[in-house]
GUTOR-301514 format. One record per residue (C-alpha): residue number from 1; residue in one letter; x, y, z. Coordinates in pm, 1 decimal. Layout:
num;residuo;east;north;up
NUM;a;X;Y;Z
...
***
This chain:
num;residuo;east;north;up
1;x;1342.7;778.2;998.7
2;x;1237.8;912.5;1292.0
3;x;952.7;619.5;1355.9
4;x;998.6;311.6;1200.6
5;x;725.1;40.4;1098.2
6;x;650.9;-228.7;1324.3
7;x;583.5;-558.7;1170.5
8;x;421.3;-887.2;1283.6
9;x;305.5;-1201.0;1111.4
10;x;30.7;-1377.0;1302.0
11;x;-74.3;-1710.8;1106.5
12;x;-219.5;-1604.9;746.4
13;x;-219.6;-1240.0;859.5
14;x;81.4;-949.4;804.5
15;x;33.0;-650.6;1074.5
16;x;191.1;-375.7;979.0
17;x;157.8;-38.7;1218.4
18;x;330.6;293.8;1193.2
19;x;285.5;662.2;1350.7
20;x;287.2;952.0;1123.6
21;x;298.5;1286.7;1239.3
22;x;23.8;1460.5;1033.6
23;x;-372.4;1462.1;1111.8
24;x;-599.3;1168.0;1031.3
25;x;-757.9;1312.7;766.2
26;x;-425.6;1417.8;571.1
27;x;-297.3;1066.3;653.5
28;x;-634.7;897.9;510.8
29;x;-662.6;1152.0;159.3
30;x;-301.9;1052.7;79.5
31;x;-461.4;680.7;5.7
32;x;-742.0;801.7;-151.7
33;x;-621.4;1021.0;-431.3
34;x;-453.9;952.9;-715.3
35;x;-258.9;1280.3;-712.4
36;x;-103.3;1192.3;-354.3
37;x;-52.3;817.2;-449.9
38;x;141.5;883.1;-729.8
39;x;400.9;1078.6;-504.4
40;x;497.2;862.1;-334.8
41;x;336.4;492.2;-358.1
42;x;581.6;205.9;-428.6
43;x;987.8;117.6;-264.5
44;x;1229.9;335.5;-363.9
45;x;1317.4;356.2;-740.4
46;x;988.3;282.6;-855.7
47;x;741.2;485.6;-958.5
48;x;352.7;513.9;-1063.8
49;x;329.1;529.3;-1445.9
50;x;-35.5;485.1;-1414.7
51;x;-302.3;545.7;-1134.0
52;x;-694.3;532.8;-1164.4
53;x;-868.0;591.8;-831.0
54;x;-1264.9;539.1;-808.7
55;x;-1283.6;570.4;-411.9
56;x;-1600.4;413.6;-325.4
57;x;-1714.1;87.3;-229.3
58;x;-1712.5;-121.0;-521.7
59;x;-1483.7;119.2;-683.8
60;x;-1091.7;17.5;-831.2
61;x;-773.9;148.1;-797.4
62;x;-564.5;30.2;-1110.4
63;x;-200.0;110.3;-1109.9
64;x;141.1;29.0;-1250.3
65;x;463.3;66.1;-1048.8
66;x;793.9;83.9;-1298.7
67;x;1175.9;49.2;-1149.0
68;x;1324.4;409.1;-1286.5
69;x;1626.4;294.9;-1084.2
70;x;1922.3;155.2;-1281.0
71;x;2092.6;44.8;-964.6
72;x;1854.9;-204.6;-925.8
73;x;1970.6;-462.0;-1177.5
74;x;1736.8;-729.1;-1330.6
75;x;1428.8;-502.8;-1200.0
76;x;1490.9;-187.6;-1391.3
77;x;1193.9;-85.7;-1655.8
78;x;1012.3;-431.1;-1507.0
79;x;622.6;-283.0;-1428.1
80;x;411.0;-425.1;-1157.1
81;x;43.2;-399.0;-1243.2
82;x;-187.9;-410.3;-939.4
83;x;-551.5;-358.7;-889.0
84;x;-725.6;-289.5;-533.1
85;x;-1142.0;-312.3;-524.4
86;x;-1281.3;-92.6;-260.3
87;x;-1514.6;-323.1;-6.6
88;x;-1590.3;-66.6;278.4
89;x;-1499.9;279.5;364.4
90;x;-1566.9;459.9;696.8
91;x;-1363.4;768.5;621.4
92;x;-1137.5;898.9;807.8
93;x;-1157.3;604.5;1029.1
94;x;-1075.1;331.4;822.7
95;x;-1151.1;131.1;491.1
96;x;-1108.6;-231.3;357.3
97;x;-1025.2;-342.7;7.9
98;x;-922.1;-678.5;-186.4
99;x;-533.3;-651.7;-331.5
100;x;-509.4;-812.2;-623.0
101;x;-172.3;-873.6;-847.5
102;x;-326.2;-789.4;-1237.8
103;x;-209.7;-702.9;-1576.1
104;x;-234.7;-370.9;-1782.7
105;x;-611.5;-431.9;-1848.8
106;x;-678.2;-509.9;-1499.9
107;x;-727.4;-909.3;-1525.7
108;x;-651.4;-1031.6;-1197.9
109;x;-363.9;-1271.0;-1132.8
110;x;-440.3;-1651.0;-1102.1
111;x;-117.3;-1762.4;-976.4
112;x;-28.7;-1493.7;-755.4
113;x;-260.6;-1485.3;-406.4
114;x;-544.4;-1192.4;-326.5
115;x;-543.7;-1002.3;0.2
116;x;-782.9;-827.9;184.8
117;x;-645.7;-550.0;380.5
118;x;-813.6;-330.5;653.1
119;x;-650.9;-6.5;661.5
120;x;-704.9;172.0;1014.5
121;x;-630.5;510.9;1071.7
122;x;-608.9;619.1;1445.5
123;x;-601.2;989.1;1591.7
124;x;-317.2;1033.0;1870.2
125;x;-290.6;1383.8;1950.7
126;x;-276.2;1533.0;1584.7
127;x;-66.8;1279.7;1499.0
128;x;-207.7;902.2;1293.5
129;x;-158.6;528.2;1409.9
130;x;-182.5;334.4;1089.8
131;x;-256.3;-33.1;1093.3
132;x;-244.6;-255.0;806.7
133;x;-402.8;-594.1;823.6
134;x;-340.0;-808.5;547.3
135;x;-518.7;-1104.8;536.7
136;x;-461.2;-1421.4;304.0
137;x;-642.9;-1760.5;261.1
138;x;-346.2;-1954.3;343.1
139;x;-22.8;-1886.4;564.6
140;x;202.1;-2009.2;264.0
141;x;83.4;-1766.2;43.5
142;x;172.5;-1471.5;299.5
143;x;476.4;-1645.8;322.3
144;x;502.6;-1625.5;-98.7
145;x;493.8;-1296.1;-45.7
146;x;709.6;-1256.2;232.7
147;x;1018.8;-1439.1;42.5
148;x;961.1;-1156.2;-254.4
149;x;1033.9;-868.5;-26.2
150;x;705.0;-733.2;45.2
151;x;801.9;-648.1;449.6
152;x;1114.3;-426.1;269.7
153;x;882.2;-281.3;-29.4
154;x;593.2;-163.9;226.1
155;x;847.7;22.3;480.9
156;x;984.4;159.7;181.2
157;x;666.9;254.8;87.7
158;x;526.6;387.3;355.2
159;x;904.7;629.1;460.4
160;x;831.5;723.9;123.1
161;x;453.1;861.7;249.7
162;x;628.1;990.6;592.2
163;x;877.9;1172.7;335.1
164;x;547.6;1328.3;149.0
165;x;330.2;1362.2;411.3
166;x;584.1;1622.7;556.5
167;x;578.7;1855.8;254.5
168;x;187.2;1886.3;291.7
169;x;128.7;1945.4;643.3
***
């Protein structure tokens, strides 16, 4: 990859920062429709059987990300349900919603910890600075999180948007 994602924990907070080369707006609409998400959200091997976008404040994103990859032992055909609930958006500048673990009919996870995240897209010279702040109640549930690969699943994730971005600029 030709820029990598930077990564910093600070306390009960995961930073996460990355430069695409594609406009802020392209960079913004890829998180903000359901046809772009389902490209390319998730790590590698996994895919979005199901995506519901309703991108305004209040709105939810409901999704399921499936392991297609047989390579990947114990964790292929295992879904992840997740559910995000829109709580600002200043397009293409930035918006803010709560990350919630949830089942198929979008119940939200008691065991597993929320996060609010502030996504932040910057304009550098037609290119995007993306910042991630993901912010949870306590450091030991970042640190939950941590231990179940998130940091690897996210820059997956997010070579996997680089990857996309490049076939729509």
């Amino acid at each position: 990859m030709s820029n990598q994602t930077m990564v910093k924990v600070e306390g009960n907070e995961l930073i996460l920062e990355r430069v695409f080369q594609a406009p802020r707006e392209l960079v913004f609409k890829m998180f903000s429709e359901a046809e772009h998400l389902k490209h390319w959200w998730g790590p590698r091997g996994w895919e979005l059987t199901k995506c519901d976008v309703d991108f305004r404040p209040g709105g939810v994103w409901h999704y399921c990300m499936k392991c297609m990859d047989p390579n990947q032992g114990d964790f292929y055909g295992f879904e992840s349900w997740g559910k995000g609930v829109y709580q600002e958006i200043h397009e293409p500048q930035e918006f803010v919603y709560i990350d919630y673990f949830s089942d198929a009919q979008g119940n939200e996870s008691k065991e597993m910890p929320a996060t609010l995240c502030t996504m932040t897209f910057i304009e550098e010279d037609g290119a995007t600075r993306l910042i991630n702040r993901s912010k949870y109640d306590e450091p030991e549930q970042l640190q939950k999180l941590l231990e179940m690969g998130m940091e690897q699943g996210t820059r997956e994730t997010w070579d996997r948007l680089d990857e996309y971005l490049q076939t729509q600029v």
